[in-house]
C-alpha positions as CSV (number, residue, x, y, z in Angstrom):
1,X,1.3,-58.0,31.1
2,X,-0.6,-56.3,28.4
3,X,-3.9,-58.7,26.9
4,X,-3.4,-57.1,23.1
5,X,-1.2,-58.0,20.8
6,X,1.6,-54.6,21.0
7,X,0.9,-52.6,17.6
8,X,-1.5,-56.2,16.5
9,X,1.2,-58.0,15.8
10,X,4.1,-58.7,19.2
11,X,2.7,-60.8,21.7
12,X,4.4,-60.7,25.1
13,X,4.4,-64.1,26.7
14,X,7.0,-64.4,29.5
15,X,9.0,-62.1,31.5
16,X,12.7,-62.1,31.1
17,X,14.1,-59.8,33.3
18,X,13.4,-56.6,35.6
19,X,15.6,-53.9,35.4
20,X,16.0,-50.6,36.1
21,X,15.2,-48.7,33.0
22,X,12.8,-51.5,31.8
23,X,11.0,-55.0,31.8
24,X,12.2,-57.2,29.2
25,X,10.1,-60.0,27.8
26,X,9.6,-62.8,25.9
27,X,7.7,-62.0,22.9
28,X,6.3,-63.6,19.4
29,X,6.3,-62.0,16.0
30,X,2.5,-63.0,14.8
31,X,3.6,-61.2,11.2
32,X,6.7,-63.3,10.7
33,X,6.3,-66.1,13.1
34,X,9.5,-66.0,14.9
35,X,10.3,-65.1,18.5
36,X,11.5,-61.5,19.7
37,X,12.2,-59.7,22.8
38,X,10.2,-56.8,23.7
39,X,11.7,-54.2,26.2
40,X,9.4,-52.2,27.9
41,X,10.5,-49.0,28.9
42,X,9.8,-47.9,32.5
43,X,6.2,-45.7,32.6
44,X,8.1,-43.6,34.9
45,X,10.1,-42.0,31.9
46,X,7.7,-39.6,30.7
47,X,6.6,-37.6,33.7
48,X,3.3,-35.4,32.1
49,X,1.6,-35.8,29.1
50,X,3.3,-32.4,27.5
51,X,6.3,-34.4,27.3
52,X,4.8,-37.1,25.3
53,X,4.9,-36.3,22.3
54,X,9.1,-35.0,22.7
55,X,9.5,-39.0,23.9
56,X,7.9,-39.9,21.0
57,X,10.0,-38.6,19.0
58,X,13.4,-39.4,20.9
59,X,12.4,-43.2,21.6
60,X,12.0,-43.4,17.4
61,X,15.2,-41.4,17.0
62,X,17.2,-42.9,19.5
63,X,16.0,-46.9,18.1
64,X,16.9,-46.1,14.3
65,X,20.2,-44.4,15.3
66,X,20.5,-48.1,17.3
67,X,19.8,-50.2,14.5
68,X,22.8,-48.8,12.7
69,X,24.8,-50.3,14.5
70,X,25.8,-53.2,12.3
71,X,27.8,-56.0,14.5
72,X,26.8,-59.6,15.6
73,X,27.2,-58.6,18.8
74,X,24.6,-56.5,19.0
75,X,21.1,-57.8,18.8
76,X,19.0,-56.3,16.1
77,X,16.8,-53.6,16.7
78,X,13.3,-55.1,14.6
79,X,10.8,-51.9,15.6
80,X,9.8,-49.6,18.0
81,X,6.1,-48.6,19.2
82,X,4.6,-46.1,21.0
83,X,1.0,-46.9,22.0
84,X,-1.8,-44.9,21.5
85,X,-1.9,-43.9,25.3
86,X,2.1,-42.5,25.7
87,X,1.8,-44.8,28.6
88,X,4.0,-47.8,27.3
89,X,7.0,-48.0,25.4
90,X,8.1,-51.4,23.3
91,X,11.3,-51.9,21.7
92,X,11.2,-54.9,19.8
93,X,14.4,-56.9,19.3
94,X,16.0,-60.4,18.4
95,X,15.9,-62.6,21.3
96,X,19.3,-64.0,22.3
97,X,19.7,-67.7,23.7
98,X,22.7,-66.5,26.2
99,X,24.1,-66.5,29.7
100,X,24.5,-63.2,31.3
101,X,27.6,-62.2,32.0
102,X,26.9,-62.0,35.7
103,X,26.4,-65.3,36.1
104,X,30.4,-66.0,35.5
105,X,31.1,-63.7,38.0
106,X,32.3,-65.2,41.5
107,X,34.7,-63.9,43.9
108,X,35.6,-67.6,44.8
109,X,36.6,-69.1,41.6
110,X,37.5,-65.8,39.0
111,X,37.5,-66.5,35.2
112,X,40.4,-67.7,33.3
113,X,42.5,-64.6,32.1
114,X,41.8,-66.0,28.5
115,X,37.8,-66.0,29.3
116,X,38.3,-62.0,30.2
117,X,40.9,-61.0,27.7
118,X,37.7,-62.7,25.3
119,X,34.8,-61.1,26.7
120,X,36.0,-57.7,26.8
121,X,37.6,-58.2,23.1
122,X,34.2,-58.8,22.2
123,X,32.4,-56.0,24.0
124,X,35.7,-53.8,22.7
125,X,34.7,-54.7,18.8
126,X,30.7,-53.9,19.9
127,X,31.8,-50.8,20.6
128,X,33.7,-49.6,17.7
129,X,31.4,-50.2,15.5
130,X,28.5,-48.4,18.5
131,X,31.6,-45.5,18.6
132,X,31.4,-45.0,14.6
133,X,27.8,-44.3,14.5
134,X,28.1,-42.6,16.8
135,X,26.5,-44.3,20.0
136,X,27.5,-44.2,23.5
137,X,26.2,-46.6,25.7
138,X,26.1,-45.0,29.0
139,X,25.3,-47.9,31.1
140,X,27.6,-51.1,30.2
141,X,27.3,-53.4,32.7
142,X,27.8,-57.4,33.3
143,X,23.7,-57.7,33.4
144,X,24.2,-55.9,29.9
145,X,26.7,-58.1,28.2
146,X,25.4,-62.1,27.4
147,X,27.3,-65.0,26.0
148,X,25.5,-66.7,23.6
149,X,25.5,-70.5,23.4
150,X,28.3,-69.9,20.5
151,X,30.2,-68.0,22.8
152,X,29.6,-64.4,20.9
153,X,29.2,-61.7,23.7
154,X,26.4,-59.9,22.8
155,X,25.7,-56.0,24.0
156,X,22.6,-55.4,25.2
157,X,20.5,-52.1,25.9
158,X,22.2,-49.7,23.0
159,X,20.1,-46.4,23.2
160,X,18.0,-47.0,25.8
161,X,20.1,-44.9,28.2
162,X,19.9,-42.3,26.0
163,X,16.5,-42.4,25.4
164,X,16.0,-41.3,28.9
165,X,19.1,-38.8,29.3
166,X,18.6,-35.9,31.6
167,X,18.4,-32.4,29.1
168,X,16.0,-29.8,28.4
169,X,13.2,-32.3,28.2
170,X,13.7,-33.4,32.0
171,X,12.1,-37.0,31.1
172,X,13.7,-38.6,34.4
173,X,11.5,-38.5,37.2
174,X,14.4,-37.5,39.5
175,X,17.2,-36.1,37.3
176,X,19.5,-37.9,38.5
177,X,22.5,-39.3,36.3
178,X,21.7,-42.7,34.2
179,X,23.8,-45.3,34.5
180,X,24.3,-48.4,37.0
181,X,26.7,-46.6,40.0
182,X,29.3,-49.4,40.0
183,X,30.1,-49.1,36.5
184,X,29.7,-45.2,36.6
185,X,32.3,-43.0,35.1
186,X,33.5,-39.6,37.4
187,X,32.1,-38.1,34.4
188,X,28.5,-39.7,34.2
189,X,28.7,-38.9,38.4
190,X,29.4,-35.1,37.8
191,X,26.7,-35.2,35.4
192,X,29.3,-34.0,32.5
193,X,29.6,-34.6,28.6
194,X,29.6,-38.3,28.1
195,X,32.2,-39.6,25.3
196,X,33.4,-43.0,24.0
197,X,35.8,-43.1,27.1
198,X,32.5,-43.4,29.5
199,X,32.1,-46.9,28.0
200,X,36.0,-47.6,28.4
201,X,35.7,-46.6,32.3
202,X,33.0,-48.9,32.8
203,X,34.9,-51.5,30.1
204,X,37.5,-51.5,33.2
205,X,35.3,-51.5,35.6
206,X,33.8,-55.2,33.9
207,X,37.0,-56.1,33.0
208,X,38.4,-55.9,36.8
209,X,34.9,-57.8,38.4
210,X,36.1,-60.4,35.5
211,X,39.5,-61.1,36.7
212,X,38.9,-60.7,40.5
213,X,35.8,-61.0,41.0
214,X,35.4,-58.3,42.8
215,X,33.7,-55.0,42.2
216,X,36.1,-52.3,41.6
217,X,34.5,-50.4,44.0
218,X,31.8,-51.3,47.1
219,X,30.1,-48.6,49.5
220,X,27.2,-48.9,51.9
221,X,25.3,-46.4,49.7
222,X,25.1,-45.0,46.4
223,X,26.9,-41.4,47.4
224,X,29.6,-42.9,48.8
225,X,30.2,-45.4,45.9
226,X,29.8,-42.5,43.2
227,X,32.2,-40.6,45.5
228,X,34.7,-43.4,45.3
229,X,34.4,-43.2,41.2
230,X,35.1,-39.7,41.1
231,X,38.3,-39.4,43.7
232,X,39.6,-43.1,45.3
233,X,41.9,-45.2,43.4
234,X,40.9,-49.0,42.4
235,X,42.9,-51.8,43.6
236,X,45.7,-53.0,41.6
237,X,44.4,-56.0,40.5
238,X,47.5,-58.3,41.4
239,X,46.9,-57.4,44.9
240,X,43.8,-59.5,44.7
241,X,45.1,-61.7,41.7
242,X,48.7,-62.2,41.9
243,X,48.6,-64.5,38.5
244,X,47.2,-61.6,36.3
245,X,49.8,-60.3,33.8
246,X,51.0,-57.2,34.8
247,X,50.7,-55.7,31.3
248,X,46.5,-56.4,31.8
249,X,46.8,-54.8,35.4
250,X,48.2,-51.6,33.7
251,X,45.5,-51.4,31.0
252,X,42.7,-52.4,33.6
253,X,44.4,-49.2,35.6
254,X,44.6,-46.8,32.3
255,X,40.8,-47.4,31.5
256,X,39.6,-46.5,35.0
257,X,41.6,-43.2,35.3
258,X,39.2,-40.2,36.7
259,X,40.0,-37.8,33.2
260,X,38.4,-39.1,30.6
261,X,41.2,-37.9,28.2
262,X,43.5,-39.9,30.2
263,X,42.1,-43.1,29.4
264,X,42.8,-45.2,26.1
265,X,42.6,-43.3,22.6
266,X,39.4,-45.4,21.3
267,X,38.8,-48.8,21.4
268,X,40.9,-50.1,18.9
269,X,43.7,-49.4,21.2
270,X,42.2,-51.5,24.0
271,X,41.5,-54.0,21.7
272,X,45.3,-54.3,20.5
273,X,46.3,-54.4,24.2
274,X,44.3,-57.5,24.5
275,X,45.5,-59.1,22.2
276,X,48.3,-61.3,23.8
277,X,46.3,-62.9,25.9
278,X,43.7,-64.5,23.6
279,X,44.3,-67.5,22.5
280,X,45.5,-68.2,19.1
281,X,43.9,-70.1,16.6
282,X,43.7,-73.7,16.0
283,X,44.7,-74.1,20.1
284,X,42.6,-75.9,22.3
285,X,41.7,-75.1,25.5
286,X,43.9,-76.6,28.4
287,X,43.1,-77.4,31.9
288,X,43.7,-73.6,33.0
289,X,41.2,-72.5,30.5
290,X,38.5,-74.2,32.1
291,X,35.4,-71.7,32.9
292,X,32.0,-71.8,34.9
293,X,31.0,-75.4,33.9
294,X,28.1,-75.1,31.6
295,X,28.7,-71.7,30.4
296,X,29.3,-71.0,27.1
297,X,32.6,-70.3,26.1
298,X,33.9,-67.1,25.2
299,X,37.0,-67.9,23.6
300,X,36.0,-70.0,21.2
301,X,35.5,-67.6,18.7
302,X,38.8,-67.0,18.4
303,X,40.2,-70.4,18.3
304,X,38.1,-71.2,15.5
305,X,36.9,-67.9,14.0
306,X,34.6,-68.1,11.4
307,X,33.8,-71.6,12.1
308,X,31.3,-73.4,10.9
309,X,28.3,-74.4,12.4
310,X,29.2,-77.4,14.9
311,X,27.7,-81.0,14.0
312,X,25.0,-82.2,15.7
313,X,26.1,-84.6,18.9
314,X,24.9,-87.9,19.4
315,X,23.4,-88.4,23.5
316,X,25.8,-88.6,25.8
317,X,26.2,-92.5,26.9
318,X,25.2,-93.1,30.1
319,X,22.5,-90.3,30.1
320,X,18.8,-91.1,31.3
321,X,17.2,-94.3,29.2
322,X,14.3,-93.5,27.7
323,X,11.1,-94.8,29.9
324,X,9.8,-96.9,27.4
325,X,5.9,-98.8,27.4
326,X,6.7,-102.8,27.6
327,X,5.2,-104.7,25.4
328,X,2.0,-106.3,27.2
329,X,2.4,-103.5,30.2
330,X,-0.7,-101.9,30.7
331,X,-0.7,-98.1,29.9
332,X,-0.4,-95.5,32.3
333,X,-3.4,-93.7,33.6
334,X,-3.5,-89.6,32.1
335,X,-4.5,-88.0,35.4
336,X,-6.9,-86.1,34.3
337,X,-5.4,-82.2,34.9
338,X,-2.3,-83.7,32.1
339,X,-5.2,-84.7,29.8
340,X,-6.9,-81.9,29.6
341,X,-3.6,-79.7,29.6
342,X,-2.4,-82.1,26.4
343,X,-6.0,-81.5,25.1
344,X,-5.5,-77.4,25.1
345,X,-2.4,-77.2,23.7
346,X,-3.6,-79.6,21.1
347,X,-6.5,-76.7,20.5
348,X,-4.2,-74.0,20.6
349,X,-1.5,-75.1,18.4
350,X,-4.0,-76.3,15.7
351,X,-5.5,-72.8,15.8
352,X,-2.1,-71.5,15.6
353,X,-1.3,-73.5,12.6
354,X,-4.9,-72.3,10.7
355,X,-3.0,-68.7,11.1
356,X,0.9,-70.4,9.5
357,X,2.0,-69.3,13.0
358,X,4.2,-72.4,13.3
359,X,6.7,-71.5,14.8
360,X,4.5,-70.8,18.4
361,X,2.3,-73.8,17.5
362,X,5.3,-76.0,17.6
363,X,6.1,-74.5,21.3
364,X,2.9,-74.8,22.8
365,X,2.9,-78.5,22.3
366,X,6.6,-78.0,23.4
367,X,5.2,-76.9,26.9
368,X,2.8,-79.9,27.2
369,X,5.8,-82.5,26.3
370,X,8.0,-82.0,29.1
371,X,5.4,-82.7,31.9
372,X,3.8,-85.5,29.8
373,X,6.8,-87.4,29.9
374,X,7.7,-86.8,33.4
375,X,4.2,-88.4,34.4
376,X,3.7,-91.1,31.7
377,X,7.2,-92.0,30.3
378,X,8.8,-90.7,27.6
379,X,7.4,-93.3,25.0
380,X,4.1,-93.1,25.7
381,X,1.7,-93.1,23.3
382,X,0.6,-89.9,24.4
383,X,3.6,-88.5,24.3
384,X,5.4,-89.9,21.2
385,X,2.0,-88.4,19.5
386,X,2.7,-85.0,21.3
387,X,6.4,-85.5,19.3
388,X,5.3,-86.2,16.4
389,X,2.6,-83.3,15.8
390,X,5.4,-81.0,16.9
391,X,7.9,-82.8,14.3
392,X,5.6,-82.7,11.8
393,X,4.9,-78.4,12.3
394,X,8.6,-77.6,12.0
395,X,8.2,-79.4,9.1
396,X,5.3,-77.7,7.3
397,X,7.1,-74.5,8.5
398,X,10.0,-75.3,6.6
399,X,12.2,-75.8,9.7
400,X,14.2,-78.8,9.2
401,X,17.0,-78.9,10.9
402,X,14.6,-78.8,14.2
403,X,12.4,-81.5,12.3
404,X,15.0,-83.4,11.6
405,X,16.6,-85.0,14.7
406,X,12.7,-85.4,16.3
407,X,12.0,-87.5,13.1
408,X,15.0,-89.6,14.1
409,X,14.6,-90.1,17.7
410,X,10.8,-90.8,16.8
411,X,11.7,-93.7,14.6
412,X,13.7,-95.4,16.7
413,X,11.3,-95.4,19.9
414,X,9.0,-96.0,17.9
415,X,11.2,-99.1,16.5
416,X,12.0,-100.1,20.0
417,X,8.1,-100.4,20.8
418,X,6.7,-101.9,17.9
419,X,9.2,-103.2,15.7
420,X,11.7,-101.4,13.0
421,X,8.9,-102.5,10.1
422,X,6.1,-100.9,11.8
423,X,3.9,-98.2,10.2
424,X,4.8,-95.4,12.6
425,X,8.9,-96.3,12.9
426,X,8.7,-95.7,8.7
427,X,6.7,-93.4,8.3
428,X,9.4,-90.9,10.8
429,X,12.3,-92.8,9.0
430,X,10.4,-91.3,5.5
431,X,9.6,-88.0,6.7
432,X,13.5,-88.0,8.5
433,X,14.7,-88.4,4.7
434,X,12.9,-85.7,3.5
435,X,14.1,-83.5,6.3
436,X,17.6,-84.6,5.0
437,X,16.8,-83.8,1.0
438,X,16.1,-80.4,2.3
439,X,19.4,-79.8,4.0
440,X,21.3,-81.5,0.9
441,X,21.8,-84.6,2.5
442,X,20.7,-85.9,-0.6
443,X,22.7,-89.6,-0.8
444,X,21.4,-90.3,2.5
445,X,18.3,-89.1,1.8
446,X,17.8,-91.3,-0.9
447,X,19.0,-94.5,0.6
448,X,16.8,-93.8,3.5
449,X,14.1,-93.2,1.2
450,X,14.9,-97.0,-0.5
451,X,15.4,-98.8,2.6
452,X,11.8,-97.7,3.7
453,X,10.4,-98.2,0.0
454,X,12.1,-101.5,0.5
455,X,10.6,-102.2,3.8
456,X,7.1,-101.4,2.4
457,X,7.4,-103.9,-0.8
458,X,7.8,-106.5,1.7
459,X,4.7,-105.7,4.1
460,X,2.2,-104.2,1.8
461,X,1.5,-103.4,-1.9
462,X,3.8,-101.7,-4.3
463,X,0.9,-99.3,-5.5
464,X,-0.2,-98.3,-1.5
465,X,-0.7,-94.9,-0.9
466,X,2.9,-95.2,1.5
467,X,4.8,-96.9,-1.3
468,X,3.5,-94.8,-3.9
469,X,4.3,-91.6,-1.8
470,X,7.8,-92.9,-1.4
471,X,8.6,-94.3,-5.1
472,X,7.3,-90.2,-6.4
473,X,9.5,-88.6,-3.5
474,X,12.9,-90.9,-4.5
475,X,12.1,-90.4,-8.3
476,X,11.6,-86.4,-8.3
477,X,14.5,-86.2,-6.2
478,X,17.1,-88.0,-8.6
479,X,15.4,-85.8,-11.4
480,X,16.0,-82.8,-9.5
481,X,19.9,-84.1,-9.3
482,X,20.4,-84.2,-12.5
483,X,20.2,-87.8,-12.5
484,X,18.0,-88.1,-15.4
485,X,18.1,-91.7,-16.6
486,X,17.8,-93.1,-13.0
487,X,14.8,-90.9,-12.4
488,X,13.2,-92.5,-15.4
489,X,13.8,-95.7,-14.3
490,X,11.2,-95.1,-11.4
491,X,9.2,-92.6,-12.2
492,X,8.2,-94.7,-16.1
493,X,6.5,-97.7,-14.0
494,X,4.7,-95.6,-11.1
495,X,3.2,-94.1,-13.6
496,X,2.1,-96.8,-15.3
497,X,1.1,-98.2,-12.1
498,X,-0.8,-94.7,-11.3
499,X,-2.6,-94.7,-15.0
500,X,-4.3,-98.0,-13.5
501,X,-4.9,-97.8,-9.8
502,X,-5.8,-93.8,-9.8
503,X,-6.7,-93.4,-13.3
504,X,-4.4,-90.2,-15.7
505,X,-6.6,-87.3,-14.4
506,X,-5.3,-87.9,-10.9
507,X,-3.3,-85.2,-9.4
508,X,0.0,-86.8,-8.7
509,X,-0.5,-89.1,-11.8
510,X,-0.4,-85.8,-14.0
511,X,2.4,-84.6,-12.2
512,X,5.0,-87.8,-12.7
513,X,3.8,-87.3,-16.8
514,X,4.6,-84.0,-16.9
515,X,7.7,-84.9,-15.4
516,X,8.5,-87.8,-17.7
517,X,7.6,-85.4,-20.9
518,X,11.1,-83.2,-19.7
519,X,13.0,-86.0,-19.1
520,X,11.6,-87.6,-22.8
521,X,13.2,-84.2,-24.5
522,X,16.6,-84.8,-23.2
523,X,17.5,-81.8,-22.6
524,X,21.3,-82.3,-21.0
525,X,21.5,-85.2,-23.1
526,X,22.0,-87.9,-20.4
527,X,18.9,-89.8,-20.6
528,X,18.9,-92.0,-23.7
């Protein structure tokens, strides 16, 4: 793994996946502070340094000609680098939280035929829009194709088999074809002129290991499985599947014919012949629409397409208790490799946050959490501190919908340990509000906001730094609603109270007058 930064700015921090064309990693974004995948391309591609400068050229080519492919199924291309040597090639794309698709595949227990009909509806749409550009993909594959946790297939590895085409530029080490040979089309095999219908062979080819689970083809070596592509028939897949519909047989059998110009017209044909077995929308899926469990579901796109984004779940009952501290229990022992592990990422977040990198800040104390609570419980002090630091990041990053659900979980362990009126359990329920002002929850925000402000009138003074943080946040937020006369109402005595505890030059105290002043010219009318 390379030390630098790639180009001083993409930082590669875990391997992915190993492939044959490339490596692809997890990487981090240090201009924009947001995660990315970096593909390095194989060293193996450029063969002599007189080529060098050709690659160049192609890899830049070949990754703009990408990026105009504009569909949510294919992830976006964000740059691509050469480095100074020729000797490493980055392409730097958006990461995608997904399962690859050959992790649904097993010969033992083959996919729903609305799970198939979905995935290779999706990876049909990809490719129109790849088609239009034009773009071929020359190596589709299941290890190309993920489902992401929303269940949009995504298409993976656009260009990057044509980056490293055979031609006049001879920039494989061996010449031979590109291309994965299970998936290969008779053309790709006779090393021909590739066309859409090279993605629609290896389309079937998917589309049969989908519904059988079972590669359409299986040799004990390469020659003999690329001479199978280019002159034995596949199986008729209700020989191995008697329950697929025999209209799906036929088109599995029409996209693997050996003539390209035999195949399907274009996509949008295949697409239309998949159709009736999607599911419509508004239906739910039935007990023989059941998948792998776990896996994200393909289908659900279009049940519900254009859905919005699903509401946050409470835990499952009867999931693992949290390990709380008794009250009176002595505290765990840190062994001493934990503390000085929860001592680094501490360092290295906080030098992470000097930079406004807060989005990898927040994940290296991330990394720390897991094993902290696995040694000391999940509610140690340790731990809930770990929580709260990382809370408290997505926060100042302005990333509240992760914030938010920490904040809440927070408050109630923290409720559970020492009471729902202690410092700590308000002081998450506060910030938990805010979060939720952010996101427009503003009613509950505000009643959140009061029940705290409440809580505090009863333990401590009405003019404490917590109180009078709380009484500015609920008035500023009514006055940004509109609700002029109500913001008055709380924002004329704090400031009162603020002329005489902090004095009128004070910062905040400034603030709430200046605010007053617009409400005082009633500009809307509404607060007389």
């Amino acid at each position: 793994m390379p030390q630098e930064a790639i180009s001083d700015r993409y930082e590669l921090l875990e391997e992915l996946s190993h492939g044959g064309m490339g490596d692809v990693w997890r990487g981090y974004d240090a201009v924009l502070d947001r995660p990315v995948a970096v593909k390095l391309i194989r060293q193996a591609a450029v063969t002599s340094p007189q080529l060098a400068e050709e690659f160049a050229k192609r890899f830049r080519r070949e990754a703009r000609i990408t990026a105009r492919i504009q569909h949510p199924g294919v992830p976006q291309v964000y740059d691509a680098v050469l480095d100074a040597s020729y000797e490493r090639l980055f392409l730097v794309m958006e990461l995608v939280d997904g399962v690859p698709l050959s992790a649904y595949l097993d010969p033992d227990r083959p996919l729903p035929v609305s799970w198939a009909a979905a995935v290779a509806a999706q990876v049909t749409t990809v490719l129109s829009y790849a088609h239009d550009v034009p773009v071929i993909h020359r190596d589709l594959k299941p290890g190309n194709i993920l489902v992401a946790r929303d269940g949009t297939v995504k298409v993976l590895d656009f260009g990057i088999a044509a980056m490293l085409r055979t031609d006049v530029t001879k920039l494989t080490a061996t010449g031979s074809p590109i291309g994965t040979h299970q998936y290969m089309s008779p053309e790709q095999v006779r090393g021909g002129r590739i066309t859409p219908q090279t993605d629609l062979y290896a389309l079937g080819c998917v589309l049969h290991e989908l519904l059988s689970g079972r590669l359409v083809f299986e040799a004990e070596s390469e020659y003999l499985l690329m001479y199978q592509h280019v002159n034995a028939g596949p199986t008729p897949l209700r020989k191995l599947r008697p329950d697929v519909p025999e209209a799906l047989e036929e088109l599995v059998l029409h996209l693997l014919r050996k003539a390209p110009e035999a195949r399907p017209a274009d996509t949008q044909e295949v697409y239309a012949r998949l159709l009736p077995f999607l599911p419509p929308t508004g239906q739910e899926p039935g007990t023989a629409d059941a998948g792998p469990a776990g896996a994200p579901d393909p289908t659900g796109v279009f049940r519900h397409p254009f859905a919005p984004r699903a509401r946050a779940q409470a835990p499952a009952p009867g999931g693992p208790a949290p390990t709380a501290v008794l009250p009176g229990a002595p505290p765990v022992p840190v062994p001493a490799r934990l503390r000085d592990d929860i001592k680094e990422a501490y360092a290295h977040s906080d030098a992470l946050l000097e930079e406004e990198r807060f989005a990898q800040a927040a994940e290296v104390l991330g990394e720390v959490i897991e094993p902290a609570a696995l040694a000391l419980g999940s509610e140690s002090k340790q731990v809930l501190a770990l929580r709260r630091q990382r809370a408290a990041i997505h926060l100042l990053g302005g990333d509240y919908r992760a914030a938010l659900p920490e904040f809440d979980a927070l408050a109630d362990a923290y409720a559970r340990i020492a009471g729902p009126t202690g410092e700590q359990a308000r002081a998450c329920r506060a910030q938990a509000a805010r979060c939720r002002a952010e996101l427009g929850q503003v009613t509950d925000a505000l009643a959140a906001l009061q029940g705290v402000l409440n809580v505090v009138r009863a333990v401590d003074s009405d003019v404490s730094e917590e109180a009078v943080e709380l009484r500015h946040n609920i008035g500023m937020l009514l006055l940004a609603q509109g609700r002029t006369a109500e913001a008055r109402q709380v924002l004329e005595p704090l400031h009162q109270d603020m002329c005489m505890v902090f004095g009128p030059e004070d910062e905040m105290t400034v603030e709430i007058a200046e605010a007053l002043a617009v409400i005082r010219l009633d500009l809307d009318g509404s607060a007389s």
